[in-house]
C-alpha positions in Angstrom: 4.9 -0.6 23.9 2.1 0.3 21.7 2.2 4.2 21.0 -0.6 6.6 22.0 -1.7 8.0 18.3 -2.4 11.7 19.9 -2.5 13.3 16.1 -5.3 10.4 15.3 -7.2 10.9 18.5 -7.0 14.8 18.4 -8.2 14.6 14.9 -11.1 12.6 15.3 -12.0 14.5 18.7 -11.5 17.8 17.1 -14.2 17.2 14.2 -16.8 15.5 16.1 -16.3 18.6 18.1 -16.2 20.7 14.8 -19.8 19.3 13.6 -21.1 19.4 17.0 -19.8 22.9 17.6 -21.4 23.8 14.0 -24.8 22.0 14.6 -25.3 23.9 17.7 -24.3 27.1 16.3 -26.7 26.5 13.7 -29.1 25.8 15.5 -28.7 28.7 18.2 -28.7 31.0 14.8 -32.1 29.8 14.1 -33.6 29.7 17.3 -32.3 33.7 17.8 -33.2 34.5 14.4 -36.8 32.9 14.7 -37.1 34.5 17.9 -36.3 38.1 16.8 -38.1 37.4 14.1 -41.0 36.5 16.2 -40.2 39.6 18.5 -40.7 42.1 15.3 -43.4 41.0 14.1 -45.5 40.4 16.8 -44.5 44.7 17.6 -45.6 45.7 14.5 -48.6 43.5 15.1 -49.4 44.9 17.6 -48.9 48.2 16.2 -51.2 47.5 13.5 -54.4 46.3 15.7 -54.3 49.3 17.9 -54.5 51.7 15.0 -57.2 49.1 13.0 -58.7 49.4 16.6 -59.3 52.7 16.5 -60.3 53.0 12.7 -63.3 50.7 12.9 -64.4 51.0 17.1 -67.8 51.1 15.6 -67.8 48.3 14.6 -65.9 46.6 17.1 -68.4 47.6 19.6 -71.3 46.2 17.6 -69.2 42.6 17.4 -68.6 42.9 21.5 -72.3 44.0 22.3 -73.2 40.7 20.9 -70.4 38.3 21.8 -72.4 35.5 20.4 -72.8 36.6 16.8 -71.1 36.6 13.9 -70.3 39.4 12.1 -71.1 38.5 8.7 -74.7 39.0 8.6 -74.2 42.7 10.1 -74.4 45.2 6.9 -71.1 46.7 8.1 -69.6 43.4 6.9 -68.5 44.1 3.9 -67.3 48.2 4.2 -65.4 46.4 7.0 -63.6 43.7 4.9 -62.8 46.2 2.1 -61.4 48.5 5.0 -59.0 45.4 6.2 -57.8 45.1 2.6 -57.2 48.7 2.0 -54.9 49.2 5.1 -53.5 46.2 5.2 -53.1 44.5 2.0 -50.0 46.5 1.1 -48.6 45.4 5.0 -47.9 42.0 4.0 -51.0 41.0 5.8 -52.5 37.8 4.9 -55.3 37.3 6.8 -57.6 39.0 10.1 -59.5 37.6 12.8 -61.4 39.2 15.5 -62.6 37.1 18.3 -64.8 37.8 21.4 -64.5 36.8 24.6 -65.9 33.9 24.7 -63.6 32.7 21.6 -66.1 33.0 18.9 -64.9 34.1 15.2 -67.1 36.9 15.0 -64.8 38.1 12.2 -62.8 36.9 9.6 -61.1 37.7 5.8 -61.8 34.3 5.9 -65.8 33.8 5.1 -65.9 30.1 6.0 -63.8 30.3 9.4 -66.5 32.5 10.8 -68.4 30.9 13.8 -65.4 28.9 14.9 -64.3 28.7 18.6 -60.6 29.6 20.0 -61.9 29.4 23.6 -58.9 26.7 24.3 -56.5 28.1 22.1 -53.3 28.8 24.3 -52.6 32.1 22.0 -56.4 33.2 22.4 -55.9 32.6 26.5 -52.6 34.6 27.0 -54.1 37.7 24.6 -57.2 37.6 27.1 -54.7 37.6 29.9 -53.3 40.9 28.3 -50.1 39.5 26.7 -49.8 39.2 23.4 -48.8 35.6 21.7 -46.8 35.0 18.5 -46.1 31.7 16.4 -43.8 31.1 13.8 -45.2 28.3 11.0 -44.0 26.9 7.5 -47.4 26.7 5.3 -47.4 24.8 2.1 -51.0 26.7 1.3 -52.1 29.4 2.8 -55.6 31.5 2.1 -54.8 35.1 2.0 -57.8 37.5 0.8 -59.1 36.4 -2.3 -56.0 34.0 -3.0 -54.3 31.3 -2.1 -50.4 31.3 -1.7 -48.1 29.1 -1.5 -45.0 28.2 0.5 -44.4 30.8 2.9 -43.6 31.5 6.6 -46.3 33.0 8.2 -46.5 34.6 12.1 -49.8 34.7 13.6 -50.1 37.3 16.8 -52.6 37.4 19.0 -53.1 40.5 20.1 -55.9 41.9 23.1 -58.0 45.0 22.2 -59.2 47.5 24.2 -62.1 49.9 24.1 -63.1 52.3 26.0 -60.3 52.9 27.9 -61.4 49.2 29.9 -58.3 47.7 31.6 -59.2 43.8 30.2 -59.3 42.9 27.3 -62.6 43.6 25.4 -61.2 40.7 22.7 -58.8 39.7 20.4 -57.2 40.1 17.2 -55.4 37.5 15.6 -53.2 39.1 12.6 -51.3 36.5 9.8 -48.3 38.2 8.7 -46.2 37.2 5.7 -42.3 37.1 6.7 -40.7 34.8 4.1 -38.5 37.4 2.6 -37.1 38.1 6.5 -37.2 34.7 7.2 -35.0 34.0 4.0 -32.5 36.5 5.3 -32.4 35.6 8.4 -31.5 31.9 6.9 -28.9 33.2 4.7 -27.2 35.1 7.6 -27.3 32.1 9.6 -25.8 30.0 6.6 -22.8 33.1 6.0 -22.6 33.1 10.2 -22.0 29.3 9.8 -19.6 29.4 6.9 -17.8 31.8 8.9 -17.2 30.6 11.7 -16.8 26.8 9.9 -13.8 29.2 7.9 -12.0 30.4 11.2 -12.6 26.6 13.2 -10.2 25.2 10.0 -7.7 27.9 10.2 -7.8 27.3 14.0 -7.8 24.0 14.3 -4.7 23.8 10.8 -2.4 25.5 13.7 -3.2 23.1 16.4 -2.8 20.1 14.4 0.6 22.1 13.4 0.9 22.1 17.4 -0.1 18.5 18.2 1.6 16.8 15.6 4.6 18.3 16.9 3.6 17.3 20.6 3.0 14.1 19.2 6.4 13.4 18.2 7.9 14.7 21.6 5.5 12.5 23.4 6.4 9.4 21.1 10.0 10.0 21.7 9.8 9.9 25.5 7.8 7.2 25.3 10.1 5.1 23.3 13.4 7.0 25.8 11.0 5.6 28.7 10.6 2.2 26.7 14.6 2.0 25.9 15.1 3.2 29.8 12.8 0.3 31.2 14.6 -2.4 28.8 17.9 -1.2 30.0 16.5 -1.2 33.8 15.4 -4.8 32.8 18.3 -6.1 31.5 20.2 -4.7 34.3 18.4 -6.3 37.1 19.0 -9.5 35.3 22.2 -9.3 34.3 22.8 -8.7 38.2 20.5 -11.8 39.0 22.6 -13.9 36.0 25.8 -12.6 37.5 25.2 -13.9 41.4 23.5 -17.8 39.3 27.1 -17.7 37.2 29.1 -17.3 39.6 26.9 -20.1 41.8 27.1 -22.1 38.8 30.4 -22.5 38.4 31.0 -23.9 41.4 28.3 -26.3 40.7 30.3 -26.9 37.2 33.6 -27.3 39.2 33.0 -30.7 41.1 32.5 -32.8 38.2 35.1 -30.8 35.8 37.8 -31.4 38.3 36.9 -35.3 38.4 36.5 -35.6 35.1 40.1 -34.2 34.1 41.7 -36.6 37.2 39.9 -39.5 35.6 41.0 -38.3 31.7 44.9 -37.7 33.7 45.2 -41.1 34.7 44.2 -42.8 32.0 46.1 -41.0 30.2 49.1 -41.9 31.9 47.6 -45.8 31.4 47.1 -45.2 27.8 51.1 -43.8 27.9 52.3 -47.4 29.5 50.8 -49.8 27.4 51.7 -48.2 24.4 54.5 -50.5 23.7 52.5 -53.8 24.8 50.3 -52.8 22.1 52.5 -51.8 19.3 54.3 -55.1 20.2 51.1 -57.2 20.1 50.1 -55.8 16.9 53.4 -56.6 15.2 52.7 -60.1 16.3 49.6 -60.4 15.3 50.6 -59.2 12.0 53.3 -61.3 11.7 51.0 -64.2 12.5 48.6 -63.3 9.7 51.1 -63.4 7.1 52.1 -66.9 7.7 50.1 -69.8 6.7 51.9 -72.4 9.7 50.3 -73.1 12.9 53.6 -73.0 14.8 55.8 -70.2 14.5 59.5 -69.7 16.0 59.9 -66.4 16.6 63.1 -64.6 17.9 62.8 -61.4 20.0 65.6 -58.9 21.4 64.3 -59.4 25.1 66.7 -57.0 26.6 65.0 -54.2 24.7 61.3 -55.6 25.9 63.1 -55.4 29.3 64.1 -52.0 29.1 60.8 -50.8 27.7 58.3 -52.2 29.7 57.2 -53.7 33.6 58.1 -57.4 34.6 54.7 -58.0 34.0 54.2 -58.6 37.7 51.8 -55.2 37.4 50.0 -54.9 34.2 48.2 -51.6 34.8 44.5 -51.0 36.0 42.2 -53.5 35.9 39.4 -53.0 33.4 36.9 -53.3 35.4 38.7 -50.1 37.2 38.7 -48.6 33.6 35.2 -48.8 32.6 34.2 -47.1 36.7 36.3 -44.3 35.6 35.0 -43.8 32.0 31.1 -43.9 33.8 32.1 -41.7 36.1 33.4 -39.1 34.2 30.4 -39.3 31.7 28.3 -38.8 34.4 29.9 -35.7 35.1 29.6 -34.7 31.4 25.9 -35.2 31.8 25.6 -33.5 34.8 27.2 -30.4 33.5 25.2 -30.9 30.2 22.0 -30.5 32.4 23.0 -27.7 34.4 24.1 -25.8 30.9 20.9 -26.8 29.4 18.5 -25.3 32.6 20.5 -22.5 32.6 19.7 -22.0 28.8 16.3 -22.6 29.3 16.1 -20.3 31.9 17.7 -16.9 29.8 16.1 -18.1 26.6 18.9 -16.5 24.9 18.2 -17.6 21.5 14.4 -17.3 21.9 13.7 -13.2 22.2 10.1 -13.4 21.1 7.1 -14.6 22.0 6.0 -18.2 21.9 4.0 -21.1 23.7 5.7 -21.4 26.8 5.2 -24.7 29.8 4.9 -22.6 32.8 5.0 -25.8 34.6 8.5 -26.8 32.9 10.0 -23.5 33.2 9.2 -23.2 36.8 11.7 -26.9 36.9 13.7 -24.9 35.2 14.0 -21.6 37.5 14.3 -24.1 40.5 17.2 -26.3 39.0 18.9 -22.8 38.5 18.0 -20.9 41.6 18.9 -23.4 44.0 22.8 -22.9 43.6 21.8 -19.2 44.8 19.6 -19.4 47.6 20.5 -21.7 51.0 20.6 -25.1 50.8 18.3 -26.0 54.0 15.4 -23.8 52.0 12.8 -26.3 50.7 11.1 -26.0 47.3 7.5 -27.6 47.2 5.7 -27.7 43.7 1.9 -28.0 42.8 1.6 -27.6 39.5 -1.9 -27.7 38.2 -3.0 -29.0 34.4 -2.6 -25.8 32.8 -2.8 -24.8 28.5 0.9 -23.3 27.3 0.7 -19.6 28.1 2.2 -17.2 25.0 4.7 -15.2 25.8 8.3 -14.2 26.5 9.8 -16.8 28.2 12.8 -14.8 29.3 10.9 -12.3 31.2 8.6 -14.8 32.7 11.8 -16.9 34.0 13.1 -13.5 35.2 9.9 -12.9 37.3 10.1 -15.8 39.1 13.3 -15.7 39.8 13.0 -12.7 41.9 10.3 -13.6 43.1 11.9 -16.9 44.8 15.3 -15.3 45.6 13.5 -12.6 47.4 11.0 -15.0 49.3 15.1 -16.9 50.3 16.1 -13.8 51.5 13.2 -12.8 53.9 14.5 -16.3 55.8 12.0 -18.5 54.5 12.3 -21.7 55.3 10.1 -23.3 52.5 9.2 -21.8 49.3 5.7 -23.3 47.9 5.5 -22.7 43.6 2.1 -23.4 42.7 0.1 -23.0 39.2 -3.5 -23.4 37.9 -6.1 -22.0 35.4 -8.6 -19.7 36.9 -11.3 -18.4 34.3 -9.3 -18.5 31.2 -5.9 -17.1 32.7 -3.0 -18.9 34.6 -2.5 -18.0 38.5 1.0 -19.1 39.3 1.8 -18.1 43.2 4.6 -18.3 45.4 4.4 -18.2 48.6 7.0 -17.9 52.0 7.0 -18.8 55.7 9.6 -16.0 56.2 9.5 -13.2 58.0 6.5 -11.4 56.2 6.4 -7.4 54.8 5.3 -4.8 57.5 2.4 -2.6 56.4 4.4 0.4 56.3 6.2 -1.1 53.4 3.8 -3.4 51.5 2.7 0.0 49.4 6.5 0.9 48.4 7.7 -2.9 47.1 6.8 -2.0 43.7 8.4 1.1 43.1 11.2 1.7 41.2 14.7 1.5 43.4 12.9 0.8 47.0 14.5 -2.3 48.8 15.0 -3.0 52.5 18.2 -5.1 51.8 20.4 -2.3 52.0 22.3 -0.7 49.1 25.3 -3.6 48.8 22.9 -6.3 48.2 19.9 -5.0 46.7 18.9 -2.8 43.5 15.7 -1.7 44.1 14.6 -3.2 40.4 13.4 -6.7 41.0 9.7 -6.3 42.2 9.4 -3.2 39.8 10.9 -4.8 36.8 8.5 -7.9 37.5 5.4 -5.5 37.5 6.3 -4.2 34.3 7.2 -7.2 32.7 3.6 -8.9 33.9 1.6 -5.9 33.0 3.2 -5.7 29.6 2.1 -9.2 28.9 -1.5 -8.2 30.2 -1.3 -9.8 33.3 -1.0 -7.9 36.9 0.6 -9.4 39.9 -0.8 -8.8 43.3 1.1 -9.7 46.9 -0.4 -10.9 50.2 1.6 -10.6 53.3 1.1 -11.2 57.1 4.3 -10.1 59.6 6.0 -13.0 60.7 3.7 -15.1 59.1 5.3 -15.1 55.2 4.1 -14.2 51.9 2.3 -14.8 49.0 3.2 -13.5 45.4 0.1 -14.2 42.6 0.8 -13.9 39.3 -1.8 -13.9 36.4 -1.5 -14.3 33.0 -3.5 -14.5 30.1 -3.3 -17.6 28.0 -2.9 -15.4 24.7 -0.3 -12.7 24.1 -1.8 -9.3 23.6 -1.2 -7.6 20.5 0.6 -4.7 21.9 3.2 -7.4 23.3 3.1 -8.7 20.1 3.5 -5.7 17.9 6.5 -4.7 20.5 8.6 -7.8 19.6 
């Protein structure tokens, strides 16, 4: 069984989680940063317009009288520009604008942005609303007074003003402030932040993989324990199934053994009598070959012939008797010959491994070796379909359906039907029972481990649970139909190819 890599897959889970985990943080840092950042500037924005507010209310009530004008062509201009850059050119203020309520520019440290309209800007539309708007932007270029500057971070608030003690907004200021030094800092604390935590994730995470790896070698070991304790389970069940089949087998093997050694006695005994004859008809037939005459007198001691052999009146068994007992007793060599060489086929002892396997054949084979096991008026019908060799381990496979047909015997079936064909690029191999059928009640237990209904002295518990696990370890499943007094129909599917974790196992 293939081994669950726990170190790999905590590994690889625990740093997607790291850089997730660190992204997010990131980002989170930023967002907070940005948004106190934000928060402080827009108060002391805010701060900053009411007290311009108040410093030049002369003029802001010329610029509201006439919410249509510009400013620019009003002689308090210019005071009023050098004004903004006297109080706030040391405030890391880069630029003012004063809007009416309509959204007009009526003022601006920006000459040529004078006369433009904000009247659908959502910033402009929450200040006249009474709530002041901040946004945070990156600028590459950015006029400030009588300069351009270059690559900062810049928040623009805009801010309502009031005059005259008027609960609405009279108009707006928008105010650029300069933040890149903040913004820096608030970067670099969001970097250290980071690093920090990044720090404490790897010394966290170093004791957990401590941890796991250790879990992981507990969990491997009971794996392989649970591995070792299904083999054993495995080999038990068949070497109870092998043990009932040996025992039927050699009484199969018995018949033509004891024939076989009656026919090998007697002509034994034959082989004893003429003995003589033939050492007698050699000598002559030697002693014929060393003379060149055609006619021979020859003297023998015939009391000693007499004493050693018959009268001749019984010459021994006819050949013809011979030969019928030398057939017969080969065909009681081959006969056991066959029965050995299913009964191989059917343990696959010297084949442990995977390879391309004949369902079709090794069904013959099950069947030639069952049926010394299971009653002898229970019928065996075969339809084997044209099916491809199926990879796997024939031992186990034999094993299956074994079970599976000594089990359908025992449920009083009558005839056993063994059936195989290739469904969508996997084998279906059934069999199927008119016995007595598996009540509903039960149907749900047959697979577990030690559940049988044969009672404890003829039944382990292990045969339908051993089968599961040996199918599903070749990447198969097997799935039952039953009707009560009806019978019973095992289906068992396999895939034409082993799978690799079968593979790797062996």
């Amino acid at each position: 069984m293939k081994q669950f890599k726990l170190v790999r897959y905590v590994t690889i889970g625990s740093i997607a989680f790291f850089i997730f985990a660190i992204a997010l943080l990131a980002f989170m840092l930023r967002a907070n940063g940005e948004s106190n950042l934000l928060d402080l500037a827009e108060r002391n924005n805010v701060r900053l317009t009411k007290l311009f507010a108040k410093s030049v209310e002369v003029d802001l009530h010329k610029m509201f009288r006439n919410p249509d004008v510009t400013y620019d062509n009003d002689p308090g201009y210019d005071p009023l520009l050098a004004r903004v850059r006297d109080h706030m050119g040391d405030l890391e203020v880069l630029k003012v604008k004063i809007f009416t309520p309509s959204g007009l520019t009526v003022f601006s440290t920006e000459l040529a942005q004078l006369g433009q309209s904000k009247i659908t800007n959502l910033g402009f539309l929450s200040a006249m609303q009474g709530i002041p708007k901040s946004e945070l932007t990156h600028r590459d270029q950015f006029s400030a007074f009588d300069e351009v500057v270059e690559d900062r971070d810049v928040i623009s608030s805009y801010v309502p003003v009031y005059i005259d003690g008027q609960k609405t907004p009279s108009g707006v200021f928008e105010v650029y402030s300069d933040v890149t030094p903040l913004f820096k800092k608030y970067e670099q604390e969001t970097i250290f932040v980071t690093a920090l935590a990044a720090g404490l994730f790897i010394v966290l995470w170093g004791g957990l993989f401590i941890i796991i790896r250790r879990a992981d070698g507990k969990l491997n070991e009971q794996v392989e324990e649970n591995q070792r304790t299904k083999l054993h389970m495995a080999e038990s069940e068949k070497m109870a199934s092998l043990g009932e089949m040996v025992a039927a087998v050699s009484h199969e093997l018995n018949t033509p053994i004891a024939f076989v050694q009656s026919n090998l006695s007697i002509l034994s005994e034959v082989i004893g009598e003429s003995m003589f004859q033939s050492e007698l008809g050699g000598k002559m037939i030697k002693f014929c070959h060393s003379s060149e005459a055609d006619v021979i007198n020859v003297k023998v001691n015939a009391k000693s012939i007499r004493s050693k052999t018959s009268d001749g009146s019984d010459m021994g068994m006819d050949p013809a008797e011979l030969q019928e007992m030398i057939d017969q007793s080969l065909s009681g060599i081959t006969q056991m010959s066959e029965l050995v060489a299913n009964l191989k086929d059917f343990t696959r002892l010297d084949r442990n491994r995977t390879s391309n396997y004949d369902l079709n054949k090794g069904l013959d084979n099950v069947h030639y070796v069952i049926r010394s096991v299971i009653p002898e008026d229970v019928q065996i019908v075969k339809q084997f379909g044209d099916i491809p060799a199926v990879e796997c381990m024939a031992s186990q496979i034999n094993q299956v359906f074994s079970n599976l047909i000594q089990n359908a015997a025992h449920a009083g079936a009558k005839e056993i039907t063994l059936s195989t064909k290739e469904v969508d690029g996997r084998i279906c191999a059934s069999v199927s029972d008119n016995g007595s059928g598996i009540p509903a009640d039960v149907l749900p237990k047959i697979f577990d481990s030690f559940f049988t209904t044969k009672g404890d002295d003829k039944g382990t518990g292990l045969g339908l649970y051993v089968s599961k696990d040996i199918i599903e370890n070749h990447g198969g499943e097997i799935t039952v139909e039953s009707r009560p007094g009806k019978g019973t129909t095992f289906y068992v599917w396999l895939p034409i190819k082993t799978p690799d974790a079968l593979r790797t196992a062996i």
